[in-house]
BAFI-3210 file (N, C-alpha, C; in Angstrom, 3 decimals, decimal comma, padded with zeros to 6 digits):
// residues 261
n [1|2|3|4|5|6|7|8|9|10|11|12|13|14|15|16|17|18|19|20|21|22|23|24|25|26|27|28|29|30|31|32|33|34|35|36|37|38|39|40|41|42|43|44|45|46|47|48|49|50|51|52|53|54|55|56|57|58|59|60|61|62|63|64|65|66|67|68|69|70|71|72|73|74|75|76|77|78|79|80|81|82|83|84|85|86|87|88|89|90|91|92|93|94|95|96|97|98|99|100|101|102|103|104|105|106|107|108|109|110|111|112|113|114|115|116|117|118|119|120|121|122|123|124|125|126|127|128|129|130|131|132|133|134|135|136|137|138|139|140|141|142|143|144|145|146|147|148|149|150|151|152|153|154|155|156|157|158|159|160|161|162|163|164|165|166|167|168|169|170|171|172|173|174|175|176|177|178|179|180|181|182|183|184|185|186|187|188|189|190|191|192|193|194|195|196|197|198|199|200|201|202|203|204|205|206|207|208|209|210|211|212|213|214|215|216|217|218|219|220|221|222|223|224|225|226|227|228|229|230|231|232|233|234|235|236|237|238|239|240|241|242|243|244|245|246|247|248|249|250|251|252|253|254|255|256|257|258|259|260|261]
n.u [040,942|038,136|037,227|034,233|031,652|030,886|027,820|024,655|022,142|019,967|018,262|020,146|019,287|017,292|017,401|015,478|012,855|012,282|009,680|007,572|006,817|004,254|004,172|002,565|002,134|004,506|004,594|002,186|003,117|005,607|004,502|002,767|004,815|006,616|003,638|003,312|005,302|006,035|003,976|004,265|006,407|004,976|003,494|005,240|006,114|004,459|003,321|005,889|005,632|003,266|004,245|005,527|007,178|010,919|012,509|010,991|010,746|012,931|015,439|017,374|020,977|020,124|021,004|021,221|018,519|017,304|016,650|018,303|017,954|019,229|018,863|018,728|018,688|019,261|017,087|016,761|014,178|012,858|013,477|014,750|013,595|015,469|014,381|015,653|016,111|016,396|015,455|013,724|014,422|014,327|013,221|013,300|011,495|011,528|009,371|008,554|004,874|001,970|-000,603|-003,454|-004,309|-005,074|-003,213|-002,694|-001,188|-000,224|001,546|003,986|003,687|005,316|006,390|007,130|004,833|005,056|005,488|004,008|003,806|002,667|003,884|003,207|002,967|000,285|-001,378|-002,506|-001,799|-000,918|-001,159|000,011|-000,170|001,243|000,946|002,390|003,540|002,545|002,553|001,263|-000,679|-001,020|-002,912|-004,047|-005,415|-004,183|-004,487|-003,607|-002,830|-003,441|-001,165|000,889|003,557|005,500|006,281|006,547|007,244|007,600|008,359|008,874|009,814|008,942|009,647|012,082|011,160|010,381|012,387|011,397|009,729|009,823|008,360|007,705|006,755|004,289|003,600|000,959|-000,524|-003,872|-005,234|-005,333|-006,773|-007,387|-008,209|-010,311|-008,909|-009,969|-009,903|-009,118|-009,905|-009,911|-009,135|-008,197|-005,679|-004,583|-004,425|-001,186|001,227|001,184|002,782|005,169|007,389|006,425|006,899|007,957|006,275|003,205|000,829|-001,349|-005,024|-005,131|-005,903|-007,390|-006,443|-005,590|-004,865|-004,741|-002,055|-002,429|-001,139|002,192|005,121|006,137|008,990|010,670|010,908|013,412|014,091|014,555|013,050|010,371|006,873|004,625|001,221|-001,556|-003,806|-006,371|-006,339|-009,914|-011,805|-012,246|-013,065|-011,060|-008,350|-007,660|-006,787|-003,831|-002,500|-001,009|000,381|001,713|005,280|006,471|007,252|010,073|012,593|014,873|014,267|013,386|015,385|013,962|013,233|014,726|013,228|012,626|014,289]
n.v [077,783|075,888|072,398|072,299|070,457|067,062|066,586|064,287|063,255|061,895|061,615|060,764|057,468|057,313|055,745|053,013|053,114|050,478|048,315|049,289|047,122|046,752|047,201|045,763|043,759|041,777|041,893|039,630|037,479|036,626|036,098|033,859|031,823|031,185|030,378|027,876|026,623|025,973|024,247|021,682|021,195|020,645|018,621|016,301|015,952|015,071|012,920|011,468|010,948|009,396|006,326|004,380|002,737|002,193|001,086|-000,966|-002,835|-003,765|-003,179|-002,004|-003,331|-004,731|-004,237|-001,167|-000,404|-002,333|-004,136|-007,269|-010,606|-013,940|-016,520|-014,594|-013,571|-011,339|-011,612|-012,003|-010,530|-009,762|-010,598|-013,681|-015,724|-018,473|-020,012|-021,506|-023,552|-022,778|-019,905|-017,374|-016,557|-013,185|-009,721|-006,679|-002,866|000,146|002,757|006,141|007,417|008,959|010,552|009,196|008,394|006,263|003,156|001,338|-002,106|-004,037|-006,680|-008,666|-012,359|-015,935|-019,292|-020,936|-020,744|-017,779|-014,671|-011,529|-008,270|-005,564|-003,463|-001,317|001,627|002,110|001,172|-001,650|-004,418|-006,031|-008,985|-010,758|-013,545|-016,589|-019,488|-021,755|-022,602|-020,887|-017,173|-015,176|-012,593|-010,417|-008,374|-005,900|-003,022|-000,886|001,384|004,296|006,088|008,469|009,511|008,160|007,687|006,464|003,067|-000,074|-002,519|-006,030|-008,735|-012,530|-015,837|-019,425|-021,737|-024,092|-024,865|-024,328|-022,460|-018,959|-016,301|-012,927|-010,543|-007,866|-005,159|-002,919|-000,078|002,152|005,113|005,420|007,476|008,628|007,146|005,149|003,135|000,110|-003,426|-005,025|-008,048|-009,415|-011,858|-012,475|-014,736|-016,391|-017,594|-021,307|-022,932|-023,148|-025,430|-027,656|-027,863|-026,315|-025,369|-023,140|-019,257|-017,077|-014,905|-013,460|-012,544|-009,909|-011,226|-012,314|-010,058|-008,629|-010,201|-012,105|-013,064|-014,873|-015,091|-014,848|-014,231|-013,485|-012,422|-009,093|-007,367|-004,914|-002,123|000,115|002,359|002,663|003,560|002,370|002,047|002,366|000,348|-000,015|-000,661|-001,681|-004,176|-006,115|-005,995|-009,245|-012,390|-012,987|-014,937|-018,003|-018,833|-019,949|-022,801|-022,326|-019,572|-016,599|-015,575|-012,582|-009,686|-009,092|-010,071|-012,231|-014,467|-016,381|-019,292|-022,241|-025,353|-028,400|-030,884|-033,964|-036,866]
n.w [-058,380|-056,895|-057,711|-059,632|-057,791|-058,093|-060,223|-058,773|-060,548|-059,448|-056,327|-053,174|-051,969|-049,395|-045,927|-044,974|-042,510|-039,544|-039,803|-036,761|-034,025|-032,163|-029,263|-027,310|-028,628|-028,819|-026,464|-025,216|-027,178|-025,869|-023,356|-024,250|-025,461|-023,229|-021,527|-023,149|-022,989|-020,399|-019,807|-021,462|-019,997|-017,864|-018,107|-019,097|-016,049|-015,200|-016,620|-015,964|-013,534|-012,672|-012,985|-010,365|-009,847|-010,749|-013,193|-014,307|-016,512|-015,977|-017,505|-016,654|-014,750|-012,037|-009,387|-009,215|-009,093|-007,333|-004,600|-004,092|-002,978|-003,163|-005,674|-007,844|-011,268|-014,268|-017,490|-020,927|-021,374|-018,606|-015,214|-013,440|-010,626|-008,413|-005,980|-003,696|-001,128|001,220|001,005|-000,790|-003,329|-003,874|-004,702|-003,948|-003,702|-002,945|-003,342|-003,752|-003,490|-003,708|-001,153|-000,523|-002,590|-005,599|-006,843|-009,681|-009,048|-011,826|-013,025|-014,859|-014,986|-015,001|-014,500|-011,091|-008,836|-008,320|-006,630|-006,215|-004,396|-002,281|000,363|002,947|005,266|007,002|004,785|003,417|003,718|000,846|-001,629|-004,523|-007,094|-009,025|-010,364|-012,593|-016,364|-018,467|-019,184|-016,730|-016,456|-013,642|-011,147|-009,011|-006,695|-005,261|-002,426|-001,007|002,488|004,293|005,436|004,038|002,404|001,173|-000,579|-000,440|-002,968|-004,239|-005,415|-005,574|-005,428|-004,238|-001,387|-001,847|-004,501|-008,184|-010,631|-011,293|-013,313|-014,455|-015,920|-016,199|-013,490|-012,129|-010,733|-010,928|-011,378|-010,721|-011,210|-013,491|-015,383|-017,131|-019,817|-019,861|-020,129|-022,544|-023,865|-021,594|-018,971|-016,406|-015,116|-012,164|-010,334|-010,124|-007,085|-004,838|-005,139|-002,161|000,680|001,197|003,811|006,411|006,604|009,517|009,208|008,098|005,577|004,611|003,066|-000,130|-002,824|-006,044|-009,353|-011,730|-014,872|-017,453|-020,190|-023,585|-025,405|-026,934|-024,882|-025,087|-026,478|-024,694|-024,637|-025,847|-023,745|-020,537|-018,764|-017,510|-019,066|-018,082|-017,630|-020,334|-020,211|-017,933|-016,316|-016,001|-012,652|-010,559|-009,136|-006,457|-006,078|-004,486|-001,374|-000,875|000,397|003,180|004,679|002,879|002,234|003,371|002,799|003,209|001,804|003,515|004,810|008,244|008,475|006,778|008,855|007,407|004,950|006,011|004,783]
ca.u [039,520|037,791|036,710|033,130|031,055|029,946|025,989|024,036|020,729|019,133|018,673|020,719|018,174|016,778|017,147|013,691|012,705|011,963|008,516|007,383|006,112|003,069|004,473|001,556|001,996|005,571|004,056|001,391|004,133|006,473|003,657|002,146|005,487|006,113|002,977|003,666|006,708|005,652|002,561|005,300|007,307|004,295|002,795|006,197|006,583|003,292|003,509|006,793|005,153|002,419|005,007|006,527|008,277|011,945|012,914|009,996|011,061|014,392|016,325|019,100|021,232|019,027|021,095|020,466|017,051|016,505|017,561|017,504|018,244|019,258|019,761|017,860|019,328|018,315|016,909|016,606|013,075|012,880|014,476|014,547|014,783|015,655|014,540|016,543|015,358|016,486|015,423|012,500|015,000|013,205|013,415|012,413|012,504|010,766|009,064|007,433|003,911|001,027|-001,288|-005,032|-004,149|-005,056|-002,564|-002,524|-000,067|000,406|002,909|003,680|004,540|005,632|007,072|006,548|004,748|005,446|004,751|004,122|003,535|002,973|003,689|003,538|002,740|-001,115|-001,697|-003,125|-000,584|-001,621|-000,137|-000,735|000,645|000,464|001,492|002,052|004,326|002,353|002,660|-000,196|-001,404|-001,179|-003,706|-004,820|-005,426|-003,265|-004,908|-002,662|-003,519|-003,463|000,134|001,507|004,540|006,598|005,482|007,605|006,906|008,325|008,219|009,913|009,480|008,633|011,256|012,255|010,231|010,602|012,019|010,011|010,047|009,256|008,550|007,313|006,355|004,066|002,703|000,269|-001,376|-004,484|-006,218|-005,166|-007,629|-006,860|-009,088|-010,214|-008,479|-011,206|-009,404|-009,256|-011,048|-009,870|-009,143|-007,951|-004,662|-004,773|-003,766|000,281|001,770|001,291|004,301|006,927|007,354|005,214|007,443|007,149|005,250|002,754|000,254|-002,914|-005,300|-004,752|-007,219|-007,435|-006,907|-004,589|-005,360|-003,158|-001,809|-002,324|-000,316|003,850|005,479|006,281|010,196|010,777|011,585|015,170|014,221|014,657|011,714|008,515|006,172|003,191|-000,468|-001,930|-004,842|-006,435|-007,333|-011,274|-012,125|-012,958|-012,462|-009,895|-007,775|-008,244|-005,865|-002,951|-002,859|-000,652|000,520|002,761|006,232|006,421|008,057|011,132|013,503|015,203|013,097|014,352|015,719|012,961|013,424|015,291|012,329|013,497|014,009]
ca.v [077,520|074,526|071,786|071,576|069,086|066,463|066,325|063,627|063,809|061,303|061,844|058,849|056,996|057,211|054,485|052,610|052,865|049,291|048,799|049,195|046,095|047,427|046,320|044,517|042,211|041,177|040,684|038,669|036,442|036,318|035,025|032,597|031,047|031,038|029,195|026,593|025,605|025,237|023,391|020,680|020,349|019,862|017,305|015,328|015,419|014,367|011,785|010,683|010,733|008,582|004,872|004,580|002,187|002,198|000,612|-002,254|-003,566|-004,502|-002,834|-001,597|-004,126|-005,097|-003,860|000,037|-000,184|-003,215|-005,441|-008,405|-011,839|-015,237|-016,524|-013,703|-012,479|-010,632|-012,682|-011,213|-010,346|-009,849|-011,604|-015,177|-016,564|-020,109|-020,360|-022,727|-024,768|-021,829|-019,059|-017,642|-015,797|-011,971|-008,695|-005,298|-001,551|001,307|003,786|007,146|007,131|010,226|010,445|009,355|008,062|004,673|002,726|-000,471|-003,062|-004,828|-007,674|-010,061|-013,448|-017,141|-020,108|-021,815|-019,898|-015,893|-013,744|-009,919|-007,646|-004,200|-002,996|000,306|002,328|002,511|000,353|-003,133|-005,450|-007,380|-009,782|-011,743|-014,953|-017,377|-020,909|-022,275|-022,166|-020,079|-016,035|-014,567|-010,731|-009,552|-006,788|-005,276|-001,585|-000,543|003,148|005,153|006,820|010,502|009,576|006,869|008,773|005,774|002,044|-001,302|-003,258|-006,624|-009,938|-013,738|-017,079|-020,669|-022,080|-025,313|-024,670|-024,185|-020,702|-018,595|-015,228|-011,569|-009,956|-006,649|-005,188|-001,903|000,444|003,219|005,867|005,101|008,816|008,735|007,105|004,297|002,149|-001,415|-004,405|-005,783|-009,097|-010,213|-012,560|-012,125|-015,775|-016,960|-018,955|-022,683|-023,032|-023,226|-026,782|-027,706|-028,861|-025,902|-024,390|-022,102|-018,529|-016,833|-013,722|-013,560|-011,342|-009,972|-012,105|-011,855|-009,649|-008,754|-011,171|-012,921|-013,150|-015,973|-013,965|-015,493|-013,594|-013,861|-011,196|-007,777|-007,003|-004,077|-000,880|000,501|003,262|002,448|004,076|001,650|003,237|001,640|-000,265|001,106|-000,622|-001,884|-005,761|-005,962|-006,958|-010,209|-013,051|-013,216|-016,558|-019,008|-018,709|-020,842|-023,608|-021,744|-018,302|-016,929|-015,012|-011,403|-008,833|-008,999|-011,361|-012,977|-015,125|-017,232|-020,711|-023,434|-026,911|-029,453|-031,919|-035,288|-037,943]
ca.w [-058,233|-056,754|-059,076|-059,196|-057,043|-058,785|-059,460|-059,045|-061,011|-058,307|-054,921|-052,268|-051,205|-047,816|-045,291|-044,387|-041,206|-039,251|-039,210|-035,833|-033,520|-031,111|-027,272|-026,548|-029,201|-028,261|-024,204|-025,793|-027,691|-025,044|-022,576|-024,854|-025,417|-021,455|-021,291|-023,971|-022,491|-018,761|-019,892|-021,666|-018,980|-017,030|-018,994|-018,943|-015,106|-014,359|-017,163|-015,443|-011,863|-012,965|-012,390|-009,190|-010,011|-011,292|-013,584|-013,790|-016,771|-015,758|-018,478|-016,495|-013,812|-010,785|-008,206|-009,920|-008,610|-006,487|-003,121|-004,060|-002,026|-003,669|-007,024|-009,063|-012,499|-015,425|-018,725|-021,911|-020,781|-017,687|-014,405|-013,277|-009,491|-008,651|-004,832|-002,935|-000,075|002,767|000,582|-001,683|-004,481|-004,298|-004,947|-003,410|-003,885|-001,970|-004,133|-003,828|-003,485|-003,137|-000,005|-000,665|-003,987|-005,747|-007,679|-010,006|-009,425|-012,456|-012,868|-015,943|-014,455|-015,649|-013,705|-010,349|-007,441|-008,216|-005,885|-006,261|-003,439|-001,840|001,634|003,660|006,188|006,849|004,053|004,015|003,053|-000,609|-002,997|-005,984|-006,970|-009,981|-010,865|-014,442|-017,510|-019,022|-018,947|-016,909|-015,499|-011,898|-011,034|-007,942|-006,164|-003,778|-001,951|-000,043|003,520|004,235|005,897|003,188|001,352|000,469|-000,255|-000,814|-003,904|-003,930|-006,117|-004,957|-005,413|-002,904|-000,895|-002,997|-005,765|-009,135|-011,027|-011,806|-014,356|-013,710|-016,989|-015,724|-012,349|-012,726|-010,164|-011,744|-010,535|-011,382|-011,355|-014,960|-016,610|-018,580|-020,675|-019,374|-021,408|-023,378|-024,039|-019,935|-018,293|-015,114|-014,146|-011,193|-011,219|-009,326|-005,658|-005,196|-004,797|-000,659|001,729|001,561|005,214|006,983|007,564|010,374|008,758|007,058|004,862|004,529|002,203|-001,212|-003,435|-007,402|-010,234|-012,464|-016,250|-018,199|-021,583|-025,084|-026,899|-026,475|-024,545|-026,176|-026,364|-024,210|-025,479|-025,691|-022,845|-019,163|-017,511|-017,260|-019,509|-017,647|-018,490|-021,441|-020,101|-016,321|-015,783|-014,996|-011,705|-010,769|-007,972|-006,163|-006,026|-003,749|-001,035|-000,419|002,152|004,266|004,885|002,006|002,775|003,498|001,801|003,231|001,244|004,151|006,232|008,678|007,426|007,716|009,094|006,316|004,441|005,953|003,749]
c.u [039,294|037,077|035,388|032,426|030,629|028,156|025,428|022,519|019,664|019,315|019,568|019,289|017,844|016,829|015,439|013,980|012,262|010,343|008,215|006,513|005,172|003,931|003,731|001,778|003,270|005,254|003,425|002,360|004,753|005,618|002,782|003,207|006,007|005,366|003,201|004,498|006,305|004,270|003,418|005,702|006,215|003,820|003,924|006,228|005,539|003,155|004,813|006,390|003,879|003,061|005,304|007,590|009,481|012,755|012,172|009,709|012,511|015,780|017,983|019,841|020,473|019,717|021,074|019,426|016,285|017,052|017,006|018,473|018,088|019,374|018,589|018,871|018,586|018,446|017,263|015,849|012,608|013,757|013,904|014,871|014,695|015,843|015,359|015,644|015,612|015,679|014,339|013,272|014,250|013,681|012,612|012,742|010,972|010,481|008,069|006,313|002,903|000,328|-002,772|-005,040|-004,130|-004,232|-002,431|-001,549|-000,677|001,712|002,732|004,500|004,967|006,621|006,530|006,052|005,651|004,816|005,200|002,920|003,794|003,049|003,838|002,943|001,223|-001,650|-001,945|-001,999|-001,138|-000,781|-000,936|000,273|000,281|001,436|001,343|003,196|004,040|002,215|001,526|000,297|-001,442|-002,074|-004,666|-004,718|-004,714|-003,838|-004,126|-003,502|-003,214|-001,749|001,106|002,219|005,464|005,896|006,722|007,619|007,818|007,524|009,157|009,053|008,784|009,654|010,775|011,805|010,852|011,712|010,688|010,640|009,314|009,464|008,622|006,455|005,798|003,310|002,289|-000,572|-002,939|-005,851|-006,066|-005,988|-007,702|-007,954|-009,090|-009,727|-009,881|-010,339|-009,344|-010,448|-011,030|-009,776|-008,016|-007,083|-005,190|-003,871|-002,217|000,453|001,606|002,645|005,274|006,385|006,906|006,309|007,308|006,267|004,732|002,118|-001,084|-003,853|-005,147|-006,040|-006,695|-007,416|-006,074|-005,088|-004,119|-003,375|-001,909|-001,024|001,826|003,887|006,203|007,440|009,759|011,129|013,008|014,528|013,759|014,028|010,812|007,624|004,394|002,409|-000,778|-003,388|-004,984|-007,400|-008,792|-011,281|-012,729|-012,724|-011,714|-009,490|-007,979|-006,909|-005,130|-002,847|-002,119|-000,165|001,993|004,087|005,907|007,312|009,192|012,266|014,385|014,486|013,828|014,323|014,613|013,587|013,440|013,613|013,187|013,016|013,943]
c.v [076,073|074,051|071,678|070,381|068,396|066,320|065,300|064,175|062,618|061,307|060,365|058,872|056,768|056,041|053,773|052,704|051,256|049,471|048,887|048,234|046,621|046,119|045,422|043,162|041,322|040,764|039,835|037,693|036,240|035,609|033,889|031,433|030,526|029,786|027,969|025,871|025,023|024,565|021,955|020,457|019,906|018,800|015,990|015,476|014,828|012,658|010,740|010,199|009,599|006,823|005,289|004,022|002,287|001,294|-001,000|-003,017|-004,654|-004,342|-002,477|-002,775|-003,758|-004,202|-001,800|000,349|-001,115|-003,862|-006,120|-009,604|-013,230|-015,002|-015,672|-012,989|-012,322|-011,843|-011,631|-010,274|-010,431|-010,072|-013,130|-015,558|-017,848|-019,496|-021,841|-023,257|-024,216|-020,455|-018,609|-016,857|-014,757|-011,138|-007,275|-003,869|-000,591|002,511|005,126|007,276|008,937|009,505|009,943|009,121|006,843|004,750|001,480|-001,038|-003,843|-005,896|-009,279|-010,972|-014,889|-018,057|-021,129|-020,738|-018,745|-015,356|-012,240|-009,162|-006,040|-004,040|-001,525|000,717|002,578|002,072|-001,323|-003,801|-006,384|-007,532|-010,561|-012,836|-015,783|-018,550|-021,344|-021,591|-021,230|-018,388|-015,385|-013,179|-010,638|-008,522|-006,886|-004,367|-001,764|001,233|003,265|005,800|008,271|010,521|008,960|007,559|007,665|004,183|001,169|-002,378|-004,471|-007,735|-011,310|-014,949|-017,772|-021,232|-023,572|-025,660|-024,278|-022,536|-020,355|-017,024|-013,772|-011,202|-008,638|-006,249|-003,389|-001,011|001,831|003,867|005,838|006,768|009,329|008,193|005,988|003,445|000,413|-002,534|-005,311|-007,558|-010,248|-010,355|-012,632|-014,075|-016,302|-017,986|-020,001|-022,420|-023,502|-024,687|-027,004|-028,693|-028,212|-025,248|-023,574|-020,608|-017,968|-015,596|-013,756|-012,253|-010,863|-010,998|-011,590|-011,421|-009,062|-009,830|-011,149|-013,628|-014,203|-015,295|-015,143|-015,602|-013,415|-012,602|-010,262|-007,419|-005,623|-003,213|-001,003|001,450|002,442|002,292|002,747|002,084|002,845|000,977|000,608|000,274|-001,438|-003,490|-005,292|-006,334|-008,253|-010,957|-013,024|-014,857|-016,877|-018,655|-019,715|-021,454|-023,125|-020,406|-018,174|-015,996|-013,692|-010,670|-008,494|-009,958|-011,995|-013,333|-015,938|-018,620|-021,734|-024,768|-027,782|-030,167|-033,301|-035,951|-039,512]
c.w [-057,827|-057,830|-058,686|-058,592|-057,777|-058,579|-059,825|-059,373|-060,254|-057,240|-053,830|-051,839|-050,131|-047,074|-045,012|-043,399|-041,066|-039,274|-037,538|-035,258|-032,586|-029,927|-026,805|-027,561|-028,884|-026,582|-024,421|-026,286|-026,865|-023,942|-022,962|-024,986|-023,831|-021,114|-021,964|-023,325|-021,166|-019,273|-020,656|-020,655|-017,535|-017,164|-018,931|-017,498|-014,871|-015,039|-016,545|-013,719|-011,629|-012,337|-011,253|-009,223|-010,865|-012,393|-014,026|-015,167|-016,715|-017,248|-017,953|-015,222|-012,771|-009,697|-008,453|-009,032|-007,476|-005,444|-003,822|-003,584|-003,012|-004,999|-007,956|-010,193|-013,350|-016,320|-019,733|-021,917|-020,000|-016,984|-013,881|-012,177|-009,402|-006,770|-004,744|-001,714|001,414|002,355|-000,402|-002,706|-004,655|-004,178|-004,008|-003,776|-003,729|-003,275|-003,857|-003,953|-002,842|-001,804|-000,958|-002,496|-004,461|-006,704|-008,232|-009,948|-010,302|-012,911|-014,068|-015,458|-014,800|-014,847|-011,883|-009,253|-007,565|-008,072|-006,229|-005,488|-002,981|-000,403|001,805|004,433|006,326|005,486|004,148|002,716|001,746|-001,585|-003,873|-006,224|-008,209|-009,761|-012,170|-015,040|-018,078|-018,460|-018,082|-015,827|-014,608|-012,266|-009,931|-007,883|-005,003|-003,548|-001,272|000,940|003,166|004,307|004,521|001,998|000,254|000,582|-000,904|-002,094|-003,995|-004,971|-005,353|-005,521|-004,028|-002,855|-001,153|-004,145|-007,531|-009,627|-011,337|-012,895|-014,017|-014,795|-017,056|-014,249|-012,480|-011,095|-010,299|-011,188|-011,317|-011,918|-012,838|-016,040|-017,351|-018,751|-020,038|-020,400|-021,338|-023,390|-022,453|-019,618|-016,921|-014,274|-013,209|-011,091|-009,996|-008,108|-006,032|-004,826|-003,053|-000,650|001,666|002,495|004,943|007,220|008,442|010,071|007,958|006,738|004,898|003,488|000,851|-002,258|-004,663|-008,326|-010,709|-013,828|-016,991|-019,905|-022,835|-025,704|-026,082|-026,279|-025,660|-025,567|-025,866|-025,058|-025,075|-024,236|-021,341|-018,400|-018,119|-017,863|-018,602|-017,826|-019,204|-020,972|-018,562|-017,232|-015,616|-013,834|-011,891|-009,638|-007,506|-005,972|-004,976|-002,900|-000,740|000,718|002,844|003,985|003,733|002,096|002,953|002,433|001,953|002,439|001,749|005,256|006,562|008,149|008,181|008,176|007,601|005,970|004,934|004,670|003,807]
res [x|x|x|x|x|x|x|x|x|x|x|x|x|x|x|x|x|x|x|x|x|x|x|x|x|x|x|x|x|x|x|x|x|x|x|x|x|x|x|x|x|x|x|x|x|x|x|x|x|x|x|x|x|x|x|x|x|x|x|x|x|x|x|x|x|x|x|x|x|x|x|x|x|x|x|x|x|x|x|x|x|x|x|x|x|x|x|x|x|x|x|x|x|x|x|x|x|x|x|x|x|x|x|x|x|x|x|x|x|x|x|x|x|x|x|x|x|x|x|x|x|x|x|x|x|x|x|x|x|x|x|x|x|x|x|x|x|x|x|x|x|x|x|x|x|x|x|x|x|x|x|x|x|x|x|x|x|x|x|x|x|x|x|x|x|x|x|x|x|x|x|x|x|x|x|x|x|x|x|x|x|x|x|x|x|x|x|x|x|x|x|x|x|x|x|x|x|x|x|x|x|x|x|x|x|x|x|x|x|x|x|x|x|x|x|x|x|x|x|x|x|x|x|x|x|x|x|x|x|x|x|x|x|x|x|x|x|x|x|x|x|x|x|x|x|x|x|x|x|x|x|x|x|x|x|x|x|x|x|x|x]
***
């Protein structure tokens, strides 16, 4: 005989079923996250498309991001040129630019006659310029044409002149918005020293303003990129222009005639 089956006096217990998710609500989740994400990564390119410039505090070595001609090296904070008496010690570097789009150059400067400049294609050539020990603000508009894809940004010294200091060099799209600095006055630095040679090219006249800073410069961040103005110069006069025509944006001009002595 077989041995009886054993009996259990409780039944096994049934598996659960999963509950069930309704389809629409998983398409709904799956396209909300979708959107989240491409709305981040939009927000960061546009936030990154905003500078043009590369590198415009000078965090990483110069030649990275820039031509540059004569004795220019990095500081701690910034860079530093020391024109010579053939040469204006400057920098350049071509940057991406929209059509029909305004942008602020900003530029923190310190030392003898520093110049900072934009060129390009269907654009009106403009620079800024200060004199003095002390730290002061660049700020003009630069608009772009319908054509104007790429533009030149450039900084230098005066040939025999002092150094000078380039703390930051900024160009911002300005369809962003930013808040006017309350603290600027918008003044107007003093005419440059007269008697260094004439080159042979010159510029358009020089328009925006030049604010001299109070407050001691602000250590750069650790990160690379430029983060931009957190706020726009006011308008105001433009400086007085220099008794003669002031270099171009190329950083080799031809050598002037010696100063006799």
């Amino acid at each position: 005989m077989r041995a009886p089956l054993p009996h259990h006096p409780h039944p096994c217990p049934r598996r659960r079923h999963r509950e069930r998710v309704p389809l629409g609500a998983l398409v709904s989740f799956a396209l909300l996250t979708a959107t989240a994400g491409f709305a981040l990564l939009g927000t960061g390119s546009a936030a990154a498309a905003q500078e043009a410039v590369r590198d415009g505090s000078f965090l990483q070595p110069l030649a990275d991001n820039w031509t540059c001609d004569g004795d220019v090296r990095r500081l701690e904070h910034g860079v530093e040129g020391r024109p010579g008496g053939y040469d204006f010690a400057g920098c350049s570097q071509q940057v991406a630019v929209r059509p029909y789009t305004s942008y602020d150059l900003t530029a923190d400067v310190s030392g003898a006659d520093a110049f900072v400049g934009v060129t390009g294609n269907e654009v009106e050539s403009t620079y800024l310029w200060a004199d003095g020990a002390e730290r002061t603000r660049l700020h003009t508009v630069v608009r772009t044409s319908g054509t104007t894809r790429t533009l030149t940004v450039y900084f230098h010294g005066w040939y025999g002149q002092g150094p000078y200091q380039v703390q930051r060099v900024s160009l911002y799209d300005s369809s962003t918005g930013l808040p006017a600095c309350p603290d600027m006055t918008g003044a107007p630095p003093s005419s440059p020293r007269s008697g260094p040679p004439t080159p042979s090219a010159a510029l358009a006249t020089a328009t925006g303003s030049a604010t001299v800073l109070t407050t001691p410069p602000v250590s750069p961040s650790t990160s690379a990129s430029s983060p931009g103005p957190t706020c726009l110069v006011p308008p105001s006069a433009p400086p007085s222009a220099p008794p003669s025509a002031p270099p171009s944006a190329s950083v080799s001009p031809p050598a002037p005639r010696p100063t006799e002595t």
